[in-house]
PQR file with spaces between the fields and no chain letter, atoms N, CA, C, O and H, PARSE charges and radii, in Angstrom:
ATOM       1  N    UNK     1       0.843   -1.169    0.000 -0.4000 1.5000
ATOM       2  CA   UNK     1       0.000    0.000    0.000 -0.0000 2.0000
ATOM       3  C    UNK     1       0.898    1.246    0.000  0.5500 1.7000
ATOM       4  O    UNK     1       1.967    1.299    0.609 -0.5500 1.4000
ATOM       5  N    UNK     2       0.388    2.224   -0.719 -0.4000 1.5000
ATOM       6  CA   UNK     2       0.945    3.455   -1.034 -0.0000 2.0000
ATOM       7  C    UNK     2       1.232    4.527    0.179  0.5500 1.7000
ATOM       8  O    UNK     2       0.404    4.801    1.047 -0.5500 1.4000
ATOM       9  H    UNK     2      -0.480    2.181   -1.213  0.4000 1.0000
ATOM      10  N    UNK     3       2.564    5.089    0.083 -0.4000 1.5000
ATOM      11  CA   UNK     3       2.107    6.097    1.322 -0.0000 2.0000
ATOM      12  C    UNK     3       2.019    7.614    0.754  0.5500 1.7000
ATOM      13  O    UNK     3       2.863    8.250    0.123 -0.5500 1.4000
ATOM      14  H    UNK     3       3.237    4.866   -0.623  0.4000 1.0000
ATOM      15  N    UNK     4       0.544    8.033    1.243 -0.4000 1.5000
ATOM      16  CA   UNK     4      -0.388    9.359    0.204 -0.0000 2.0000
ATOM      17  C    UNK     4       0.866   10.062    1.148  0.5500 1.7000
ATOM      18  O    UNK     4       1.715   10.622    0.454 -0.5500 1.4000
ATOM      19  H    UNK     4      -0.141    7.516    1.755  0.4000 1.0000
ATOM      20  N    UNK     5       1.118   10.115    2.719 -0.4000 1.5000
ATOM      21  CA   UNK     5       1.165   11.150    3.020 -0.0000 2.0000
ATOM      22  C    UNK     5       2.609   10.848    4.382  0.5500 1.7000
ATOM      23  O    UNK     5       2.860    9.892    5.115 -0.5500 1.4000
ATOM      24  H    UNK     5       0.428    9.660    3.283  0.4000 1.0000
ATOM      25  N    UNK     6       3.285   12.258    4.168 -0.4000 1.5000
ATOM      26  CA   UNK     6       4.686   11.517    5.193 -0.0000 2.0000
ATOM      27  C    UNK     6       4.153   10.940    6.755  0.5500 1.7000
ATOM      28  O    UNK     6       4.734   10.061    7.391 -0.5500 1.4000
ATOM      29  H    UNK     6       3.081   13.035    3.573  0.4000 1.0000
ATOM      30  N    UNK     7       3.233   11.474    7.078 -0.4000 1.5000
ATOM      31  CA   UNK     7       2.631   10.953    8.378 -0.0000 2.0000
ATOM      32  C    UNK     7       2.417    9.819    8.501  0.5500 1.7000
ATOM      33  O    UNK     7       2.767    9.224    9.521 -0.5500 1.4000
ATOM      34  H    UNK     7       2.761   12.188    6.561  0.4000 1.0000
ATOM      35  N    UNK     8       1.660    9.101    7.300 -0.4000 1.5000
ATOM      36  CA   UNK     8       1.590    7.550    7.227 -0.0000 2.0000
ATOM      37  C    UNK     8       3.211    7.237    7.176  0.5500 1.7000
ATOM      38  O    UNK     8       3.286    6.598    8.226 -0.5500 1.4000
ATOM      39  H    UNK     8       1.375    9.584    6.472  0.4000 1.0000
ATOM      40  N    UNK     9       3.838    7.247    6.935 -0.4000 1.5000
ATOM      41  CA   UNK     9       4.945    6.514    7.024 -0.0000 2.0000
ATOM      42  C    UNK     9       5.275    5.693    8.373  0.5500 1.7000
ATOM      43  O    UNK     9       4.691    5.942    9.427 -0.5500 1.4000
ATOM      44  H    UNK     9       3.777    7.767    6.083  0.4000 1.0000
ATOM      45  N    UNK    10       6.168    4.787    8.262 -0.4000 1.5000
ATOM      46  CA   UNK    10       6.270    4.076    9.780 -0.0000 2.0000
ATOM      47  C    UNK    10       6.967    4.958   10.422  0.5500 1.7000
ATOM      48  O    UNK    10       7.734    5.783    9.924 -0.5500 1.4000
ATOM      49  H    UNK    10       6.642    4.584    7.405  0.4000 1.0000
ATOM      50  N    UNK    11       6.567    4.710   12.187 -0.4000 1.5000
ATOM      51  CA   UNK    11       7.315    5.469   12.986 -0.0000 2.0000
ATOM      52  C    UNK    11       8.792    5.346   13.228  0.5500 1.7000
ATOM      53  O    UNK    11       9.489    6.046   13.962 -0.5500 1.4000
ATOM      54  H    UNK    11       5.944    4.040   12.591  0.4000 1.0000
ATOM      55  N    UNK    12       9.045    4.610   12.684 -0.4000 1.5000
ATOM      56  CA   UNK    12      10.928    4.178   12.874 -0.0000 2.0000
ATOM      57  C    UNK    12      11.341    5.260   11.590  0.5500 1.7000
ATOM      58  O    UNK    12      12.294    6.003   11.822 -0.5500 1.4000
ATOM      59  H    UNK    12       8.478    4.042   12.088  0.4000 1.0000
ATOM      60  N    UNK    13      10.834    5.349   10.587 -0.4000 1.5000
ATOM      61  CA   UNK    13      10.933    6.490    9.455 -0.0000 2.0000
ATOM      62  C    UNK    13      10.825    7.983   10.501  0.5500 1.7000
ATOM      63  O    UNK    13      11.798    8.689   10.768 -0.5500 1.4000
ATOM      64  H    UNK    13      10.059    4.746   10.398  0.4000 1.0000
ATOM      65  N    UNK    14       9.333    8.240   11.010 -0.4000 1.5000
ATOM      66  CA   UNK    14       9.099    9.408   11.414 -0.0000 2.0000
ATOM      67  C    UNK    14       9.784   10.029   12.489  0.5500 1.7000
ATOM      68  O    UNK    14       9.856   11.233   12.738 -0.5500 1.4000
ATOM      69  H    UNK    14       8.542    7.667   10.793  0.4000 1.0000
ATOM      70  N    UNK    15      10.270    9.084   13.089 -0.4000 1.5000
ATOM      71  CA   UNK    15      11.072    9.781   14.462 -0.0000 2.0000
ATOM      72  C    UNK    15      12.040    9.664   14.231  0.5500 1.7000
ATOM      73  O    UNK    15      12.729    9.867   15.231 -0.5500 1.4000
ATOM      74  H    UNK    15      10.211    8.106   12.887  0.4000 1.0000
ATOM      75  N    UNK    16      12.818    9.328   13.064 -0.4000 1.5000
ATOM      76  CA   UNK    16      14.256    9.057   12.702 -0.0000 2.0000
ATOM      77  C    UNK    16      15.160   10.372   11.307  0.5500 1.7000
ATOM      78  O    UNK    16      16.207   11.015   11.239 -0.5500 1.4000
ATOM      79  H    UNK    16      12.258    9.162   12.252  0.4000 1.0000
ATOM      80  N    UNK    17      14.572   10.264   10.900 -0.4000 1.5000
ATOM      81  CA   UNK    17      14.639   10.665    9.345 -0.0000 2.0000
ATOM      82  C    UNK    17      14.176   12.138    8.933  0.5500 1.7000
ATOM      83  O    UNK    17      13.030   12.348    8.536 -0.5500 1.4000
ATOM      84  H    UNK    17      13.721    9.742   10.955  0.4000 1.0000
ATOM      85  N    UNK    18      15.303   13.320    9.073 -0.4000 1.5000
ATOM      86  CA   UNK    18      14.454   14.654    8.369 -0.0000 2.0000
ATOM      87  C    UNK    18      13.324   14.790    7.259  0.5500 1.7000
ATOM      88  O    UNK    18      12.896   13.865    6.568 -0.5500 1.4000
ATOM      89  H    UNK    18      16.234   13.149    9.396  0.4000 1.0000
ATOM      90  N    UNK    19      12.923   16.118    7.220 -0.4000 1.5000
ATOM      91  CA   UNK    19      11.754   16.153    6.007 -0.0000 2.0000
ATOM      92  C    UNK    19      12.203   15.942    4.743  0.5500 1.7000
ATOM      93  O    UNK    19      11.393   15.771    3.831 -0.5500 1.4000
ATOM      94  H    UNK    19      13.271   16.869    7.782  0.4000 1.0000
ATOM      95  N    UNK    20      13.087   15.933    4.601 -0.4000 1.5000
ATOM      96  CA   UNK    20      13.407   15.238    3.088 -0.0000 2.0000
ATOM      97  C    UNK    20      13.845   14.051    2.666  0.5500 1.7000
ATOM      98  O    UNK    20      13.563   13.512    1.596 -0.5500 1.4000
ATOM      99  H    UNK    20      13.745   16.071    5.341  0.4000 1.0000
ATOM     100  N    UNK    21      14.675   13.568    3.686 -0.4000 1.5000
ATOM     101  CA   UNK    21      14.658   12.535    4.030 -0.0000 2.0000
ATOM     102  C    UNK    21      13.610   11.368    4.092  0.5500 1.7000
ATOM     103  O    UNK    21      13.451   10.196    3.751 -0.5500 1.4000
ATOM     104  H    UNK    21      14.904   14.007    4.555  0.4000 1.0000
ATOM     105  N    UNK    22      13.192   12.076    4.532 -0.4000 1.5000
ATOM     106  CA   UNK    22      11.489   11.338    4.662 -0.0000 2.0000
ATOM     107  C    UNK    22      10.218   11.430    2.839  0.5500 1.7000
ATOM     108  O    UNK    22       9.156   10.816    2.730 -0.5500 1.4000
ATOM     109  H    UNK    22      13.322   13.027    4.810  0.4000 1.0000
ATOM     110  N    UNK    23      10.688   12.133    2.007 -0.4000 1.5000
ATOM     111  CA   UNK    23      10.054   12.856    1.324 -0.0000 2.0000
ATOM     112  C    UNK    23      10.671   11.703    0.079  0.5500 1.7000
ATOM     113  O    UNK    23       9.919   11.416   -0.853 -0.5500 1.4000
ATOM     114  H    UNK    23      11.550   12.632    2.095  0.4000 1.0000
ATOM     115  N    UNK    24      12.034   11.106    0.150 -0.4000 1.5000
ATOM     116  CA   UNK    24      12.996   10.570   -0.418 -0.0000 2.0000
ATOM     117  C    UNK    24      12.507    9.279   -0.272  0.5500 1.7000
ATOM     118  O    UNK    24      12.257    8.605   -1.272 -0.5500 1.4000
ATOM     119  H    UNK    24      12.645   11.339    0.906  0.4000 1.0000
ATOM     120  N    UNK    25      12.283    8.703    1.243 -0.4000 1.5000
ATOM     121  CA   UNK    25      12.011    7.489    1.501 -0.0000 2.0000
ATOM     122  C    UNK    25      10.462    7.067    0.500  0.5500 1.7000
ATOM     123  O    UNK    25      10.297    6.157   -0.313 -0.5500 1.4000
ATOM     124  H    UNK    25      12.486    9.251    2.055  0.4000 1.0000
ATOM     125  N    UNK    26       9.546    8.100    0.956 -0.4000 1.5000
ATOM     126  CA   UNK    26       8.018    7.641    0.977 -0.0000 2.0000
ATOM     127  C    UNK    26       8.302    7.623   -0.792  0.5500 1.7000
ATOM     128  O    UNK    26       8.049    6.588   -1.408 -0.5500 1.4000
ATOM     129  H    UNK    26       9.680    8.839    1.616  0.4000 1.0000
ATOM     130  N    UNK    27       8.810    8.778   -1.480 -0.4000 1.5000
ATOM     131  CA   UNK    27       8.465    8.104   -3.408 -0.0000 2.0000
ATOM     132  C    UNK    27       9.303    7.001   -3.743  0.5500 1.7000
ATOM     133  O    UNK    27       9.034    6.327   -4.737 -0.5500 1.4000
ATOM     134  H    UNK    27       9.016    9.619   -0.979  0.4000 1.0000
ATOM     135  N    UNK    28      10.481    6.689   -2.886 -0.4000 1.5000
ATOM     136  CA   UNK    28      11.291    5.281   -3.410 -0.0000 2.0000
ATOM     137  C    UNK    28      10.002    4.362   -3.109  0.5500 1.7000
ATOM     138  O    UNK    28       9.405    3.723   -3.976 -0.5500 1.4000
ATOM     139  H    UNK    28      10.699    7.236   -2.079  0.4000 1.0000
ATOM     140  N    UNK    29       9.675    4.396   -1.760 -0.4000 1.5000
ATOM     141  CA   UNK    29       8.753    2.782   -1.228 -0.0000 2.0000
ATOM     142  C    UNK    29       7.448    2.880   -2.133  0.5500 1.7000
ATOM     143  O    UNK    29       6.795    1.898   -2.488 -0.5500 1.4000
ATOM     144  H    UNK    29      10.160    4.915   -1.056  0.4000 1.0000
ATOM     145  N    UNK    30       7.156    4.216   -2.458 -0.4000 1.5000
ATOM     146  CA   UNK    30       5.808    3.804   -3.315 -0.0000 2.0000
ATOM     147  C    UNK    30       6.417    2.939   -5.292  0.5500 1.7000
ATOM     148  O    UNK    30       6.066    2.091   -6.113 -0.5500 1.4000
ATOM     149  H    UNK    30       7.686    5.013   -2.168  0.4000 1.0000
ATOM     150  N    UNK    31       7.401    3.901   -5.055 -0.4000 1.5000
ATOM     151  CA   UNK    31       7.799    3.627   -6.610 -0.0000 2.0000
ATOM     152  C    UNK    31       7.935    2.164   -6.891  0.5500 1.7000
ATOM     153  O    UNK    31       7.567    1.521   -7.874 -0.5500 1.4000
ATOM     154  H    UNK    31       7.686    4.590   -4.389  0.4000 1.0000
ATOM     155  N    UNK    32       8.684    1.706   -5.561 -0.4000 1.5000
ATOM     156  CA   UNK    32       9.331    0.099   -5.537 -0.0000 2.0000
ATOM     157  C    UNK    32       7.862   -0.852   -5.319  0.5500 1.7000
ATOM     158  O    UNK    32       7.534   -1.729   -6.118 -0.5500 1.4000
ATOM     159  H    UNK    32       8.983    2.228   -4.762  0.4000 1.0000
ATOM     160  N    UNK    33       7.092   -0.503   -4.124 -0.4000 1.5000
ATOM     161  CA   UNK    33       5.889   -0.980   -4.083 -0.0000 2.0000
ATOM     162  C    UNK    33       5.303   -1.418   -5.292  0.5500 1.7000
ATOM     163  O    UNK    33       4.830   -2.540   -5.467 -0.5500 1.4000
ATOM     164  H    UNK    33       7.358    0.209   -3.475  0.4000 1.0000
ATOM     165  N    UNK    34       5.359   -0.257   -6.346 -0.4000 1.5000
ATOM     166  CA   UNK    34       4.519   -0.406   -7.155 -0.0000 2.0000
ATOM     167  C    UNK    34       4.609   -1.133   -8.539  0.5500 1.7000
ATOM     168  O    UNK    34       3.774   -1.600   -9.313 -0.5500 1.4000
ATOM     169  H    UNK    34       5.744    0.655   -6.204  0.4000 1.0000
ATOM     170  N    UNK    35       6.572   -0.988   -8.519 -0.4000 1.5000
ATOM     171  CA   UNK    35       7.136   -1.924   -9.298 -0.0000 2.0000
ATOM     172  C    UNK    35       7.154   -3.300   -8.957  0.5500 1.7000
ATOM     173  O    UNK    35       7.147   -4.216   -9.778 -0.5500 1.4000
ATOM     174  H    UNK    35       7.251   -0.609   -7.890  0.4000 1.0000
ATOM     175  N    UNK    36       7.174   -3.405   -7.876 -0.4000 1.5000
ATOM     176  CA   UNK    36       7.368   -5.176   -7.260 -0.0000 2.0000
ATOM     177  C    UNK    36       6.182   -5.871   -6.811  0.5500 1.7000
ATOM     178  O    UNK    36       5.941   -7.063   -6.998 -0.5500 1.4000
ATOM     179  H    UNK    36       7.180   -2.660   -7.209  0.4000 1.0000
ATOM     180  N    UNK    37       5.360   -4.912   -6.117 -0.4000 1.5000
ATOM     181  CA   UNK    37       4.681   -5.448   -5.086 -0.0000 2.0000
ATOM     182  C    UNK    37       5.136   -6.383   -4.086  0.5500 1.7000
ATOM     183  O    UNK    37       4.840   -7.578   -4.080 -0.5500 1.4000
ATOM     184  H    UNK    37       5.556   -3.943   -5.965  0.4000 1.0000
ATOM     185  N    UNK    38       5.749   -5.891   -3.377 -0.4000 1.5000
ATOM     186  CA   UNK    38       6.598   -6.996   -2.168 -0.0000 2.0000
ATOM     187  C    UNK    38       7.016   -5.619   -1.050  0.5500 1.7000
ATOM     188  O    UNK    38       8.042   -4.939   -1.078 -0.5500 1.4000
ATOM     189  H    UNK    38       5.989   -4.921   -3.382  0.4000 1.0000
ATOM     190  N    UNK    39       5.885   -5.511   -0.141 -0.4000 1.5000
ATOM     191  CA   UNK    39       6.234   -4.660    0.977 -0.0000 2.0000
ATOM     192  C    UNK    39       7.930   -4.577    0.867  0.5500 1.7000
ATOM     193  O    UNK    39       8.642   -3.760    0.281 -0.5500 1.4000
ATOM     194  H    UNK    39       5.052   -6.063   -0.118  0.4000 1.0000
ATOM     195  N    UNK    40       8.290   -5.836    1.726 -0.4000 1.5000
ATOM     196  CA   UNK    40       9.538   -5.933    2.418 -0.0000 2.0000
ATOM     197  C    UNK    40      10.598   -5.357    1.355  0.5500 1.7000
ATOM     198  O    UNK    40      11.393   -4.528    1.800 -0.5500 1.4000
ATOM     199  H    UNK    40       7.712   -6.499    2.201  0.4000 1.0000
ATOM     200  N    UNK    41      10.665   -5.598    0.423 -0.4000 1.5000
ATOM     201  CA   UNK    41      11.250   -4.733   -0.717 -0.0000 2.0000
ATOM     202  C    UNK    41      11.316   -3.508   -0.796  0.5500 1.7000
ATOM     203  O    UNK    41      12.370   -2.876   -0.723 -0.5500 1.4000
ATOM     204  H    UNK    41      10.019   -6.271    0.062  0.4000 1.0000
ATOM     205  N    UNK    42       9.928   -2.906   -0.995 -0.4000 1.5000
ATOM     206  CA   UNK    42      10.010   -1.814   -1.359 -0.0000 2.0000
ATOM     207  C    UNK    42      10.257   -1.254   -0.044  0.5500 1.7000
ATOM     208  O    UNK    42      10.351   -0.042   -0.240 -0.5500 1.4000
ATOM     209  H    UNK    42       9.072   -3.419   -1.054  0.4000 1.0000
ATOM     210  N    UNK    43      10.432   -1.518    1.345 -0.4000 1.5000
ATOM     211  CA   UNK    43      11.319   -0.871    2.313 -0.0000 2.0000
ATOM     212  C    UNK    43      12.916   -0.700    2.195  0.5500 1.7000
ATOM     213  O    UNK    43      13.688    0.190    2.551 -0.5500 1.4000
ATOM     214  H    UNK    43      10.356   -2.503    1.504  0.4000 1.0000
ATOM     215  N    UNK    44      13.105   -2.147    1.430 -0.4000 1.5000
ATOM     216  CA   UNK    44      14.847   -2.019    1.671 -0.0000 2.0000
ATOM     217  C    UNK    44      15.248   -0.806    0.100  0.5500 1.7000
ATOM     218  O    UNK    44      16.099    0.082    0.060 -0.5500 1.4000
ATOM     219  H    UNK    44      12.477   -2.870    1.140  0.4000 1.0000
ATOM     220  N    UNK    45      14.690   -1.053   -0.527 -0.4000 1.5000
ATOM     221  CA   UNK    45      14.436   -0.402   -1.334 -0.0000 2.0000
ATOM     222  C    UNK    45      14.429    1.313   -0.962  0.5500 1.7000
ATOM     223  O    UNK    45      15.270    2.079   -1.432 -0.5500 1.4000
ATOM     224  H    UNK    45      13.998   -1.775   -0.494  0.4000 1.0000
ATOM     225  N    UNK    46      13.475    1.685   -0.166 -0.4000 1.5000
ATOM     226  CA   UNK    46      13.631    3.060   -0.080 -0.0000 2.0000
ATOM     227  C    UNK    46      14.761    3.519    1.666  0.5500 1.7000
ATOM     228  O    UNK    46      15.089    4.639    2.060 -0.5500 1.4000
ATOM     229  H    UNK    46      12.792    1.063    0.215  0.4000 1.0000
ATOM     230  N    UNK    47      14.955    2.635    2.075 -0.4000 1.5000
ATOM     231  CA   UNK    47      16.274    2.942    2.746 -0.0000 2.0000
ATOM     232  C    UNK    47      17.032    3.119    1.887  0.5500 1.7000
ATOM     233  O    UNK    47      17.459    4.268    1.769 -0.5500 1.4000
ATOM     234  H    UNK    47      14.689    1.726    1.755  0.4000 1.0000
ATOM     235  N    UNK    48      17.464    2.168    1.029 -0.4000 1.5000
ATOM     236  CA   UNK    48      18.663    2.556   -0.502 -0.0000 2.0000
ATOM     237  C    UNK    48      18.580    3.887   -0.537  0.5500 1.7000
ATOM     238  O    UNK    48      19.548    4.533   -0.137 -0.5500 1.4000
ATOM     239  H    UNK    48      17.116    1.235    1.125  0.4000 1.0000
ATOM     240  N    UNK    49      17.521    4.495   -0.975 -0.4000 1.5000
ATOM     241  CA   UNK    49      17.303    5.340   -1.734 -0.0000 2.0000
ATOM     242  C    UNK    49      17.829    6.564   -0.565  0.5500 1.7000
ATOM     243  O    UNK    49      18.510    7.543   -0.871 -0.5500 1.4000
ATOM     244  H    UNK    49      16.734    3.970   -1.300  0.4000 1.0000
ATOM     245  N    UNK    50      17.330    6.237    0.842 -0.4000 1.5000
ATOM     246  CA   UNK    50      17.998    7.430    1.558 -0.0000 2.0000
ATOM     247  C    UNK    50      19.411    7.636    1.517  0.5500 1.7000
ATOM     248  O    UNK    50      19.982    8.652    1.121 -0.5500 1.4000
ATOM     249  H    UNK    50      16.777    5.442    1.091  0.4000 1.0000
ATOM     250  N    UNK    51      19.974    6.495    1.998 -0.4000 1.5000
ATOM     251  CA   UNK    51      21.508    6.014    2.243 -0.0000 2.0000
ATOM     252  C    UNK    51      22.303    6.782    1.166  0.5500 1.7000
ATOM     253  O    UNK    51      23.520    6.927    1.281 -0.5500 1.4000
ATOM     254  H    UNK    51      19.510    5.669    2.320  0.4000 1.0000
ATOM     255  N    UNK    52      21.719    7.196    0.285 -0.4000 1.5000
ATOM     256  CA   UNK    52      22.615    7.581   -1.189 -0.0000 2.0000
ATOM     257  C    UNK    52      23.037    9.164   -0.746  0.5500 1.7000
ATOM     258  O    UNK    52      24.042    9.789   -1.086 -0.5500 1.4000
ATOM     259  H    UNK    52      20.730    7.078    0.192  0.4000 1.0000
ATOM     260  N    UNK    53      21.967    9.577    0.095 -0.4000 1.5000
ATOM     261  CA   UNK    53      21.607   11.333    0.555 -0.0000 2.0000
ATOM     262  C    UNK    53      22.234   11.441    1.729  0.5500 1.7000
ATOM     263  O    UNK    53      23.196   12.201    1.843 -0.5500 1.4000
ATOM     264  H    UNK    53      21.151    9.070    0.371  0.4000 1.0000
ATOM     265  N    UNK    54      21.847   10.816    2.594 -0.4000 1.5000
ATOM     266  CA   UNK    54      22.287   10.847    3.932 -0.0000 2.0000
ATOM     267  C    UNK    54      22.969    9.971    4.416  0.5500 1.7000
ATOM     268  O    UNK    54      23.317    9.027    3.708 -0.5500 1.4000
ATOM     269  H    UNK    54      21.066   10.199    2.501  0.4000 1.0000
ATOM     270  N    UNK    55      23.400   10.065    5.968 -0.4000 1.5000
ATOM     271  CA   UNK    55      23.843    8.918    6.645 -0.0000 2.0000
ATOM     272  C    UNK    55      24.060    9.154    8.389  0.5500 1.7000
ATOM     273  O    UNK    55      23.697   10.164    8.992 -0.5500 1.4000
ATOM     274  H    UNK    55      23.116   10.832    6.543  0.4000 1.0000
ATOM     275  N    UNK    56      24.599    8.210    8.874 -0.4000 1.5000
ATOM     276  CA   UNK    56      24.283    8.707   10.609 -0.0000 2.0000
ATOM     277  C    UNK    56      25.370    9.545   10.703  0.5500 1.7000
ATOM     278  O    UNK    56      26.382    9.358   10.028 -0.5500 1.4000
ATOM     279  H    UNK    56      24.894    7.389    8.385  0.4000 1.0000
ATOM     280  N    UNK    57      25.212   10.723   11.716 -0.4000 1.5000
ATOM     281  CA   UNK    57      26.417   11.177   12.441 -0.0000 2.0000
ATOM     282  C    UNK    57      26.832   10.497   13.648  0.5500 1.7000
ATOM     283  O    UNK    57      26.440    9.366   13.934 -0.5500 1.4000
ATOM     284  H    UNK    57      24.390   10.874   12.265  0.4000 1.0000
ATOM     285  N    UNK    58      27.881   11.404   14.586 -0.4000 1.5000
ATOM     286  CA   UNK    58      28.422   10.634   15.816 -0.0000 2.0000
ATOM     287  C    UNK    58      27.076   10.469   16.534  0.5500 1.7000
ATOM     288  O    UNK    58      26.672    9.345   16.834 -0.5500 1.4000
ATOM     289  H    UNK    58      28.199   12.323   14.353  0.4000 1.0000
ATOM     290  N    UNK    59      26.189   11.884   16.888 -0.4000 1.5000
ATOM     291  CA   UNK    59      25.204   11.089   17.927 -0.0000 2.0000
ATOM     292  C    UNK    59      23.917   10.420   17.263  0.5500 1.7000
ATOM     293  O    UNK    59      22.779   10.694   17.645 -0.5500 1.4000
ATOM     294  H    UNK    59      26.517   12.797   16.644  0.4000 1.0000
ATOM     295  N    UNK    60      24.258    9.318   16.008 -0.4000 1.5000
ATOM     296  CA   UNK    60      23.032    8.896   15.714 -0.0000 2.0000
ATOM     297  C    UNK    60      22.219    9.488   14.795  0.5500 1.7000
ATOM     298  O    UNK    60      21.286    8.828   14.339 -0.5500 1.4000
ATOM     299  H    UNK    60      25.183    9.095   15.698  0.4000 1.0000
ATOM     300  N    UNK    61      22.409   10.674   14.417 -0.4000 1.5000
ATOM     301  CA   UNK    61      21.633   10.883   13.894 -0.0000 2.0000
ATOM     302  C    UNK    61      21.223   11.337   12.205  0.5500 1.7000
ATOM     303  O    UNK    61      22.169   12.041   11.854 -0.5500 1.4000
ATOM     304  H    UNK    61      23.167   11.211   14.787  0.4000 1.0000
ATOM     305  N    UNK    62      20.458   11.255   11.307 -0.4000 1.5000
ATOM     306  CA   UNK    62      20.191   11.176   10.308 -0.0000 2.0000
ATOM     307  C    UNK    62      20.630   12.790    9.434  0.5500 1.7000
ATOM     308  O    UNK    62      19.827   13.617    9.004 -0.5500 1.4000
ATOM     309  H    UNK    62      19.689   10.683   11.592  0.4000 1.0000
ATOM     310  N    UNK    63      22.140   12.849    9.374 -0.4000 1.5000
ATOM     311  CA   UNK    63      22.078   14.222    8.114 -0.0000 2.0000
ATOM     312  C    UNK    63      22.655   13.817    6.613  0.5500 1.7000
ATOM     313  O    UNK    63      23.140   12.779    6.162 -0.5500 1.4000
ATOM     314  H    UNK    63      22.793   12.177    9.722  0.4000 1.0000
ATOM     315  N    UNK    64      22.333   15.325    5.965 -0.4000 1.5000
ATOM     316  CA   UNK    64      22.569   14.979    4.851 -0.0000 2.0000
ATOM     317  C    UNK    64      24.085   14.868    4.420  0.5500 1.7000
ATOM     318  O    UNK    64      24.997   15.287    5.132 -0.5500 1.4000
ATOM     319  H    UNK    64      21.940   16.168    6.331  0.4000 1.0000
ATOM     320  N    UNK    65      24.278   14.253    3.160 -0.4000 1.5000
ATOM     321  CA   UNK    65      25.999   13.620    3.466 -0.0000 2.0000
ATOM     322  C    UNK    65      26.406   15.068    2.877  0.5500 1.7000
ATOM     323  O    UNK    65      25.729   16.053    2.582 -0.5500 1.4000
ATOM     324  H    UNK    65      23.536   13.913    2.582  0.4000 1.0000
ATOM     325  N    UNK    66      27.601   14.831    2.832 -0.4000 1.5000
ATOM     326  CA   UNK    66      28.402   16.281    2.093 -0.0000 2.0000
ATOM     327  C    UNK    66      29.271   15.482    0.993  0.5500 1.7000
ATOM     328  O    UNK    66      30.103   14.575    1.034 -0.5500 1.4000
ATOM     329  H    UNK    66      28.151   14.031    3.071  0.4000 1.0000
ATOM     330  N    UNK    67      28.587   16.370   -0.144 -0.4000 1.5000
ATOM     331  CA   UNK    67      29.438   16.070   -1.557 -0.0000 2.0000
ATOM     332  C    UNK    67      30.835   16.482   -2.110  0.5500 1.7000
ATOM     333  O    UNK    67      31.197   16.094   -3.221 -0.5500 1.4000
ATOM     334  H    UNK    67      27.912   17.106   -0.178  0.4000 1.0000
């Protein structure tokens, strides 16, 4: 199932992940969703898709990488 809106997203996404970040995740998982149909996919799938942008700092937390 599609996510219309960043709020639907899971909470391990929402309490983790900036607004773009988040904005990055939700069109990979719909895109992959919609190419595969296989939930579990289209999650690892739109982690990929963050990982490319961002990554953790020292305390954990989710910024964007530097090019």
């Amino acid at each position: 199932m599609p996510y219309e809106e960043l709020d639907d997203l899971p909470d391990s996404v929402k309490r983790n992940l900036p607004k773009h970040a988040r904005e990055i995740y939700r069109a990979a998982y719909n895109s992959a969703e919609e190419q595969y149909d296989e939930e579990s996919r289209a999650h690892r799938v739109a982690w990929s898709a963050v990982e490319q942008k961002y990554e953790k700092n020292e305390e954990g937390e989710w910024v964007e990488k530097e090019e």
